[in-house]
VEXZA-57505 format. One record per residue (C-alpha): residue number from 1; y, x, z; chain; residue in one letter. Coordinates in Angstrom, 2 decimals. Each point is the difference from the previous one (the first is absolute). Example, Ala and Ser with C-alpha at 12.3 -4.5 7.8 and 13.67 -1.06 7.14 Angstrom:
<recs>
REC seq      yy      xx      zz mol type
REC   1   -4.50   12.30    7.80   A    A
REC   2    3.44    1.37   -0.66   A    S
</recs>
This chain:
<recs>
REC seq      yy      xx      zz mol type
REC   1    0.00    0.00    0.00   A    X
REC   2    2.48    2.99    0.60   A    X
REC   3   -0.33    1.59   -3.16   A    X
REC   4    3.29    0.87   -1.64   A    X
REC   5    1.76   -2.22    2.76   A    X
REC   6    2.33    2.48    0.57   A    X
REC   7    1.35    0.23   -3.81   A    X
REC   8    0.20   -3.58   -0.06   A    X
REC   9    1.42   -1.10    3.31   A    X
REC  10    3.24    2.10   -0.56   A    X
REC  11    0.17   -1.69   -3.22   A    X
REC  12   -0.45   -3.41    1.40   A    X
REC  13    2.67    0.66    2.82   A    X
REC  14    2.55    0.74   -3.08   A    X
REC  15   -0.70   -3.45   -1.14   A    X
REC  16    0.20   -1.55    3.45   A    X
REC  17    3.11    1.97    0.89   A    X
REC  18    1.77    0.05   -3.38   A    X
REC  19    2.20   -3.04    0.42   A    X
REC  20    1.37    0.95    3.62   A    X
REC  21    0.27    3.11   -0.89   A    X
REC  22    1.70   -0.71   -3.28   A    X
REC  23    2.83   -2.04    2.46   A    X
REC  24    0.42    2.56    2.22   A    X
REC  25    0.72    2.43   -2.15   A    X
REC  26    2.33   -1.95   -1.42   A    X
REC  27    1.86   -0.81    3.69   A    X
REC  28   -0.19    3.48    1.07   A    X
REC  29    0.74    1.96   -2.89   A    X
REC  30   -3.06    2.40   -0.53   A    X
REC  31   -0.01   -0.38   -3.03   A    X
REC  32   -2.67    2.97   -1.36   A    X
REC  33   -0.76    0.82    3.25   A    X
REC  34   -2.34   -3.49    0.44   A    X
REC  35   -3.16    2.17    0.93   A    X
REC  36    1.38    2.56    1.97   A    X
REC  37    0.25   -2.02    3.16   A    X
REC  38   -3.05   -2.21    0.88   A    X
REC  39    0.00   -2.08    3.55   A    X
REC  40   -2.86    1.12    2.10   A    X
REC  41   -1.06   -3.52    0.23   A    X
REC  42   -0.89    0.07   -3.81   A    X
REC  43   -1.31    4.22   -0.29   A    X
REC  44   -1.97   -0.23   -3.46   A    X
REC  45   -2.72    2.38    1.88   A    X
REC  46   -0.30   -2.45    3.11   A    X
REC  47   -0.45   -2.95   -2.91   A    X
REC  48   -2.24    1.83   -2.08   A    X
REC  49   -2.46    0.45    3.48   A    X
REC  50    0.33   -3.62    0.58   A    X
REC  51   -1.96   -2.92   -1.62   A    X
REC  52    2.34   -2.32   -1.82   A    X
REC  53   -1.15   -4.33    0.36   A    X
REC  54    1.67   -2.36   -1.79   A    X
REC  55    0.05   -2.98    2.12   A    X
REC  56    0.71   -3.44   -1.55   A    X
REC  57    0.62   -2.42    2.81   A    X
REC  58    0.09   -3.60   -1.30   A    X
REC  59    3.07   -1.02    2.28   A    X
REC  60    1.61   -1.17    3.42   A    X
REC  61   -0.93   -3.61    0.18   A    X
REC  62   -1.01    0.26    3.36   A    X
REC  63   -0.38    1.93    3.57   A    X
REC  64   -3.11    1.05   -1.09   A    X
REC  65    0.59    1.34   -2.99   A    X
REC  66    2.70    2.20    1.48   A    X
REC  67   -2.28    1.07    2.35   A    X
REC  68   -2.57    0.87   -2.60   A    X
REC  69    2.86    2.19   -1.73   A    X
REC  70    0.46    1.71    3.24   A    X
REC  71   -3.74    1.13    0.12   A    X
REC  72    0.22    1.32   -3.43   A    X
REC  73    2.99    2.06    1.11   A    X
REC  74   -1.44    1.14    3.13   A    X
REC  75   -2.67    1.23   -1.70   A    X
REC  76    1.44    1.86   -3.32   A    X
REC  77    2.48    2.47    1.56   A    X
REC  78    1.13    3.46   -0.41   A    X
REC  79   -1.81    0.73    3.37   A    X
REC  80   -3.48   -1.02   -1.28   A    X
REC  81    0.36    2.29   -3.63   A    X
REC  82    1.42   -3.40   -1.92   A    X
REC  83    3.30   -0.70   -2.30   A    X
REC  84    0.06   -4.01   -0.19   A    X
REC  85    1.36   -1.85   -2.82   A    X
REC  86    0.66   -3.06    1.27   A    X
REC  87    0.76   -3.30   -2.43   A    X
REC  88    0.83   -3.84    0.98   A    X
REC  89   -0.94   -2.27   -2.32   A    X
REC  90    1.75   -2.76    2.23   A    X
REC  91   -3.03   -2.35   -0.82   A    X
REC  92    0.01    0.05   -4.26   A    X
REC  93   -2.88    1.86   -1.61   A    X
REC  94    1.95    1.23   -3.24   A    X
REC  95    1.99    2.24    2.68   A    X
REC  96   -3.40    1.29    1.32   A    X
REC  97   -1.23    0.58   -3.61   A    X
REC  98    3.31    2.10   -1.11   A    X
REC  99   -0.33    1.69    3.49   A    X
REC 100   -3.68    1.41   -0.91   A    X
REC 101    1.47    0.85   -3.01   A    X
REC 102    2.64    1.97    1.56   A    X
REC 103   -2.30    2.00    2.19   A    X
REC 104   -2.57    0.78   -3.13   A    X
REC 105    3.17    1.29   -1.74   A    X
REC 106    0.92    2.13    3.83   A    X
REC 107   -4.05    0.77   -0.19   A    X
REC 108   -0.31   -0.63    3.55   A    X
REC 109   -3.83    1.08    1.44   A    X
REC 110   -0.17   -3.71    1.21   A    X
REC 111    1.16   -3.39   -0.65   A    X
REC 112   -0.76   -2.63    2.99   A    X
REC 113    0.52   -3.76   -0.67   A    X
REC 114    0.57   -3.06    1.74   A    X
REC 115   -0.14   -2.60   -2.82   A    X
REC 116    2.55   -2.97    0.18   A    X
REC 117   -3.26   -2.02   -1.74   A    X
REC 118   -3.65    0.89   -1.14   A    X
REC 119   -0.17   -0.25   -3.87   A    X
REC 120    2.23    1.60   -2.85   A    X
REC 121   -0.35    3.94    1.16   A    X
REC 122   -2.63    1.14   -2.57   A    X
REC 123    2.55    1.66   -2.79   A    X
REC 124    2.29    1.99    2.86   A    X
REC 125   -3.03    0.69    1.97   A    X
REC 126   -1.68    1.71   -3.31   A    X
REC 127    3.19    2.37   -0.75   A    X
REC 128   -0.96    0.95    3.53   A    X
REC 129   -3.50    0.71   -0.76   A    X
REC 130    0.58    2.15   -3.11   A    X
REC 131    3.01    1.87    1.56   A    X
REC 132   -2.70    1.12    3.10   A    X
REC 133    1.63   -1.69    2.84   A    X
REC 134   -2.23   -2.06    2.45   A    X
REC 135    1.59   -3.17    1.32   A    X
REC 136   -1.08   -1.72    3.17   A    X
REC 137    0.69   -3.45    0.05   A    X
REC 138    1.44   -0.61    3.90   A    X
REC 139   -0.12   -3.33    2.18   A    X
REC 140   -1.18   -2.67   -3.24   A    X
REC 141   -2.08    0.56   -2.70   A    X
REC 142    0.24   -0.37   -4.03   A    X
REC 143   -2.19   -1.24   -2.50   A    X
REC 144   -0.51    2.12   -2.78   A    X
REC 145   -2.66    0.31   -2.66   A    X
REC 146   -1.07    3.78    0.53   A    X
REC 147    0.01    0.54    4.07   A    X
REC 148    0.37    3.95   -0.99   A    X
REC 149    3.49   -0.62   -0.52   A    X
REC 150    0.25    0.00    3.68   A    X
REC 151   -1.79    2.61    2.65   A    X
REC 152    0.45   -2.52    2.59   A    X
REC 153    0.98   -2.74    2.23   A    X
REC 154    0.99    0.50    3.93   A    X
REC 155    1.37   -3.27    1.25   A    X
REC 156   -1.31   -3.49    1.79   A    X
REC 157   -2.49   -2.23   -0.91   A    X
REC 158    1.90   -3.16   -0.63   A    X
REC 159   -2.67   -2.41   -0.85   A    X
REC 160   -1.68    0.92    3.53   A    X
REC 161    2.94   -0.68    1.81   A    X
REC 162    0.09   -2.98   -1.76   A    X
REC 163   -3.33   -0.98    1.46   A    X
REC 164    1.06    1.26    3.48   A    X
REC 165    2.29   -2.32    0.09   A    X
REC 166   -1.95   -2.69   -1.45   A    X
REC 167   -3.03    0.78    3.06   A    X
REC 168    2.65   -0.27    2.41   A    X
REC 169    1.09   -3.07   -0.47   A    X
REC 170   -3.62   -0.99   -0.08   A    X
REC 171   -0.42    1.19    3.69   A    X
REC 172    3.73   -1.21    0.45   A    X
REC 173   -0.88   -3.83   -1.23   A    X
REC 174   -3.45    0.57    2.19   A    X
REC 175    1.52    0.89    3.74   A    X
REC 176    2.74   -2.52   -0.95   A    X
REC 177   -2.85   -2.56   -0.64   A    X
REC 178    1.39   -0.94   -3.52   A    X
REC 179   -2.94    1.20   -1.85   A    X
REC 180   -1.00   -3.03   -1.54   A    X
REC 181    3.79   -1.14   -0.44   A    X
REC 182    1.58   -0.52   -3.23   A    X
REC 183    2.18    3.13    0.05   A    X
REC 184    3.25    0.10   -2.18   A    X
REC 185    0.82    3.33   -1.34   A    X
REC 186    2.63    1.46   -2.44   A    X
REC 187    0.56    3.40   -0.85   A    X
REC 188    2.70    2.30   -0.90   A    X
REC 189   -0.64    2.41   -2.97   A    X
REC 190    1.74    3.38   -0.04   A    X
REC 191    0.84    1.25   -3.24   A    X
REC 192   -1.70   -1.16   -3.00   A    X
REC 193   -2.15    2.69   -2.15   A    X
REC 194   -0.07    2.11    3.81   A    X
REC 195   -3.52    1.29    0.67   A    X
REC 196    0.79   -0.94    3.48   A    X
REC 197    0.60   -3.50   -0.83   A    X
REC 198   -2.86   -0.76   -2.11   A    X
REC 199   -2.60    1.57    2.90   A    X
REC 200    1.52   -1.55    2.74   A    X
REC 201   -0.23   -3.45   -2.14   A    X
REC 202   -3.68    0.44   -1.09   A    X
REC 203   -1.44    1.40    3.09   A    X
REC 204    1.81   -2.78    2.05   A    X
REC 205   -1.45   -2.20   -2.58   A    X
REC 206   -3.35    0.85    0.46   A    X
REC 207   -0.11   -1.16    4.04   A    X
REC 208    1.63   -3.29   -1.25   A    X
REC 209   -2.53   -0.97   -2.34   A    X
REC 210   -2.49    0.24    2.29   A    X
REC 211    1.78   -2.61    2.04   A    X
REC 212    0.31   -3.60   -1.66   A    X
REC 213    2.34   -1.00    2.68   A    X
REC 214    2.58    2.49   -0.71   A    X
REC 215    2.68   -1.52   -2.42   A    X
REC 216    2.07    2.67   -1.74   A    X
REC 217    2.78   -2.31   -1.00   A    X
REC 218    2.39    2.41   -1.90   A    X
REC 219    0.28    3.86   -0.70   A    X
REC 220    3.13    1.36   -1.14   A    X
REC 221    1.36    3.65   -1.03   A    X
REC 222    2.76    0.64    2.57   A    X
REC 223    0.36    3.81   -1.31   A    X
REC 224   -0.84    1.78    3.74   A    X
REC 225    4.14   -0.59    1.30   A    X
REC 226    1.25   -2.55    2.80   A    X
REC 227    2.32   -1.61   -2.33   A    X
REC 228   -2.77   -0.98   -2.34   A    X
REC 229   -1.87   -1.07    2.71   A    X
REC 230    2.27   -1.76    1.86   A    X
REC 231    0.91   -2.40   -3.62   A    X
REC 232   -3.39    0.02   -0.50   A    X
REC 233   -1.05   -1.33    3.63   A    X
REC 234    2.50   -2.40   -0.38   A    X
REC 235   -1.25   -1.51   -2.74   A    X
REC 236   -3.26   -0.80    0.80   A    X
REC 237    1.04   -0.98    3.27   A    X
REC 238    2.31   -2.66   -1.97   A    X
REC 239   -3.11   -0.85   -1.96   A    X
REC 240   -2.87   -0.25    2.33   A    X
REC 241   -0.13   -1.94    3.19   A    X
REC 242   -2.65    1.61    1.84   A    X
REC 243   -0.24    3.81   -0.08   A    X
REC 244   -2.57    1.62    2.18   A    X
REC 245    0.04    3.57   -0.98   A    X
REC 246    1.98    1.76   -1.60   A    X
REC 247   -1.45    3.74   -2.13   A    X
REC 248    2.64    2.44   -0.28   A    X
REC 249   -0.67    2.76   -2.01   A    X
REC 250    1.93    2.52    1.62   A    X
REC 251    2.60    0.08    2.71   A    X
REC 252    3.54   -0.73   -1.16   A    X
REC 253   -1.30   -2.73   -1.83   A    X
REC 254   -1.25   -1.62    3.11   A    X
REC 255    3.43    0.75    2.14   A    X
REC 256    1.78   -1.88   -2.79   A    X
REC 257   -2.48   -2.73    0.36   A    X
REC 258   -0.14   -0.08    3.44   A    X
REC 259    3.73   -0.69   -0.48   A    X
REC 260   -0.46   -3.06   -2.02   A    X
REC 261   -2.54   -1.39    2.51   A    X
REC 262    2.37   -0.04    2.87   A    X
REC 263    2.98   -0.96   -2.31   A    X
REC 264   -2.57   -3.12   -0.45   A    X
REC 265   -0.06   -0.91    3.59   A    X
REC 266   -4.00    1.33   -0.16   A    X
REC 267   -1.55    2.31    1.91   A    X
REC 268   -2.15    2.97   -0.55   A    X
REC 269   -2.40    2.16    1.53   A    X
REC 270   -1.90    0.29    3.24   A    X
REC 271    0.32   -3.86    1.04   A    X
REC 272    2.29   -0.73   -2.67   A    X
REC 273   -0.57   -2.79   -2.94   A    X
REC 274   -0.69    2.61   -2.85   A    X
REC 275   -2.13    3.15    0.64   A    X
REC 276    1.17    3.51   -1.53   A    X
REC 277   -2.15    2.43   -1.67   A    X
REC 278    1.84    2.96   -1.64   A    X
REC 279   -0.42    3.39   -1.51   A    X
REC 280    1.14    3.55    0.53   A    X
REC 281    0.39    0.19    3.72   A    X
REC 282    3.42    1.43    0.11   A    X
REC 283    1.68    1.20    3.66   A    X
REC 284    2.19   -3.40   -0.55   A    X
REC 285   -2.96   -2.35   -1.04   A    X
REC 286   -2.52    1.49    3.20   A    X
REC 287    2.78   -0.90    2.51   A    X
REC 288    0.22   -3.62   -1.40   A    X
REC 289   -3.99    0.25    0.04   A    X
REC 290    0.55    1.18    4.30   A    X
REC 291    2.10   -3.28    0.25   A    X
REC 292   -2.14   -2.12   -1.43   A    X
REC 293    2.08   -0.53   -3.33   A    X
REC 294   -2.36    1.05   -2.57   A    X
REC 295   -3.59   -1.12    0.57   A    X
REC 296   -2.03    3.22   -1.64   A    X
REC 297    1.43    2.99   -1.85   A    X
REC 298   -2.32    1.85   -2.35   A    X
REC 299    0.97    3.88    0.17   A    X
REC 300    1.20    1.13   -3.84   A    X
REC 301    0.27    4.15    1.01   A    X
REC 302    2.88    1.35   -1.91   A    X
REC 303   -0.70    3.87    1.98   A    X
REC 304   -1.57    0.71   -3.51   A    X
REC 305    2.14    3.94   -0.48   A    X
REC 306   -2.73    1.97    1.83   A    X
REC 307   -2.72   -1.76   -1.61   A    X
REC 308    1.26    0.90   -3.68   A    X
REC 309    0.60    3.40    1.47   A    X
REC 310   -3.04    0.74    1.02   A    X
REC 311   -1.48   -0.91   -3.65   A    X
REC 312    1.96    1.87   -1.65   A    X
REC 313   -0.90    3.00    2.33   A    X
REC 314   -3.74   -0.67   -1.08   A    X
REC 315    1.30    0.06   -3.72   A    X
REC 316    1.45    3.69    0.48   A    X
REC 317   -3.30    0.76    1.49   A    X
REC 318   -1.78   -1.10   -2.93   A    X
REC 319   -1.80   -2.70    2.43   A    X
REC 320   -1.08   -3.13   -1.22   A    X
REC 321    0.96   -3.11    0.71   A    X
REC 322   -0.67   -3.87    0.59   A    X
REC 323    1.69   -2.88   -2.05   A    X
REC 324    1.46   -1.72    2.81   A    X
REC 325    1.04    0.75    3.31   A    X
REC 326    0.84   -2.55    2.49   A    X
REC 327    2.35    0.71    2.87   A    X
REC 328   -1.26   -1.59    3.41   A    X
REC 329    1.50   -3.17    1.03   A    X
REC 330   -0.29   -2.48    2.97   A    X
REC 331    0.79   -4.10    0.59   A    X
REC 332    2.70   -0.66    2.71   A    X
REC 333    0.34   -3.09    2.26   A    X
REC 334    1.29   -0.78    3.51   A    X
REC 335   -3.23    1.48    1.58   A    X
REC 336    0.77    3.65   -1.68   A    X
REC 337    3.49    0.57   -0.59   A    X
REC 338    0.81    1.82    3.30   A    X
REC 339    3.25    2.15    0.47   A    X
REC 340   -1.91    3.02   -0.82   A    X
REC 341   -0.32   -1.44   -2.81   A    X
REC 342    3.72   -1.22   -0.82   A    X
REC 343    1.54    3.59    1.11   A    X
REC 344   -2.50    1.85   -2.09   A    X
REC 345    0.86   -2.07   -3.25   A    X
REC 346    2.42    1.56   -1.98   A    X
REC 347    0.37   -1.69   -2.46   A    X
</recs>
């Protein structure tokens, strides 16, 4: 992996650098002397040592994702031998796509993804391929037709947290001695396309069919923010009398639902009129799951940097390695969200 990196990192660092540079120069006057006085932060011989990722993050829709960014970046510094690229595609894929582009043109050693959605990545995900550059897919996943276009996945199985939330509520229904109840349920969608949202809707899916009784009366893209969620909520709270549960599929979703519930003179969780199952399991979310706010919280891990890391140290090694790695997870209710718990969650 670290043949000729040192010819071709000081050659990528040009084209990183060239347009600040360029505008300093022109501020400051160097004029020929451009090269003559490099920042320590940015020595071409430090660079060359270090191994360059591309990261294309899909956005900052939630306070997950931002914590998910802040893994990457704990992970991929100048302390652990890395020089991070870092793009935002601020949730559209054709700014993913033309940031891929722009690292194959930088020839970074790595490209890491997060894709905004699953399909549409075989073309940009070929140039990779032929240019030599392995790209980990991070937190979703992407359907492509040749799965060597990727080296592989490190993220969370959604479709299992979509059945651990499904089982829960079986238990849930069971101690609340609603089991054989005609249960009411309507879900919020996050984004549409998201490999996140299609798990989490087919594995949740799965429990309900096996339950005749359970009555999935709407499902509804609400695009993973509160103020989807919260117009969303409304609206099937306008629309259907008697709501028993309500499936969030991740957790700023359900505070803008949760919002529309008690702006409806209903009540939710422990005791309350609607129960609350949600996603993620974000510091904010696990306190309203202490209060008794939010019924269940299926854990979505976005600590994801030191799991990519460690892959791509097995890469340098010449190690193999799996298809998919899942990070571990855990479901949160009353019972188990202590305040070790809250103090220790940082994001």
């Amino acid at each position: 992996m670290r043949e000729n990196r040192m010819n071709t990192h000081i050659s990528r660092i040009a084209l990183v650098m060239l347009p600040a540079v360029v505008l300093l120069m022109f501020m400051l006057g160097w004029g020929m002397g451009l090269f003559t006085n490099i920042d320590e932060e940015t020595d071409t011989n430090e660079a060359s040592d270090s191994i360059v990722v591309g990261v294309s993050q899909l956005g900052s829709e939630s306070g997950w994702r931002t914590a998910n960014t802040e893994s990457v970046q704990r992970a991929f510094t100048r302390q652990n031998g890395y020089f991070m690229i870092f793009s935002n595609a601020r949730q559209k894929q054709e700014n993913q796509i033309k940031a891929i582009r722009n690292f194959i043109s930088q020839r970074v050693d790595y490209i890491v993804l997060a894709p905004v959605v699953e399909s549409g990545w075989d073309t940009v995900l070929q140039e990779a391929k032929d240019a030599g550059i392995p790209v980990i897919i991070m937190d979703r996943s992407v359907k492509v037709e040749d799965e060597s276009l990727y080296v592989t996945c490190v993220g969370t199985n959604s479709v299992e947290e979509g059945q651990k939330a499904g089982r829960w509520l079986e238990e849930h229904l069971i101690r609340q001695k609603k089991a054989d109840e005609d249960i009411n349920i309507v879900v919020l969608k996050g984004t549409e396309g998201a490999s996140a949202q299609i798990g989490r809707t087919a594995g949740f899916s799965m429990i309900a069919g096996e339950h005749d009784n359970w009555h999935i009366l709407e499902q509804e893209y609400a695009d993973f923010t509160i103020y989807k969620g919260k117009e969303v909520m409304a609206r099937f709270l306008n629309k259907y009398e008697n709501i028993d549960v309500v499936v969030s599929q991740n957790d700023d979703m359900t505070f803008g639902a949760i919002e529309a519930i008690r702006e409806s003179g209903r009540t939710v969780g422990v005791g309350g009129d609607i129960t609350i199952i949600s996603f993620d399991a974000v510091h904010d979310a696990l306190e309203m799951v202490a209060e008794g706010t939010i019924n269940v919280d299926i854990e979505c891990n976005p600590e994801q940097g030191e799991y990519i890391s460690e892959v791509i140290r097995m890469l340098e090694n010449g190690e193999e390695v799996e298809k998919r790695y899942y990070v571990e997870e855990d479901i949160f209710t009353m019972e188990n969200v202590t305040q070790e718990v809250l103090d220790t969650r940082i994001y």
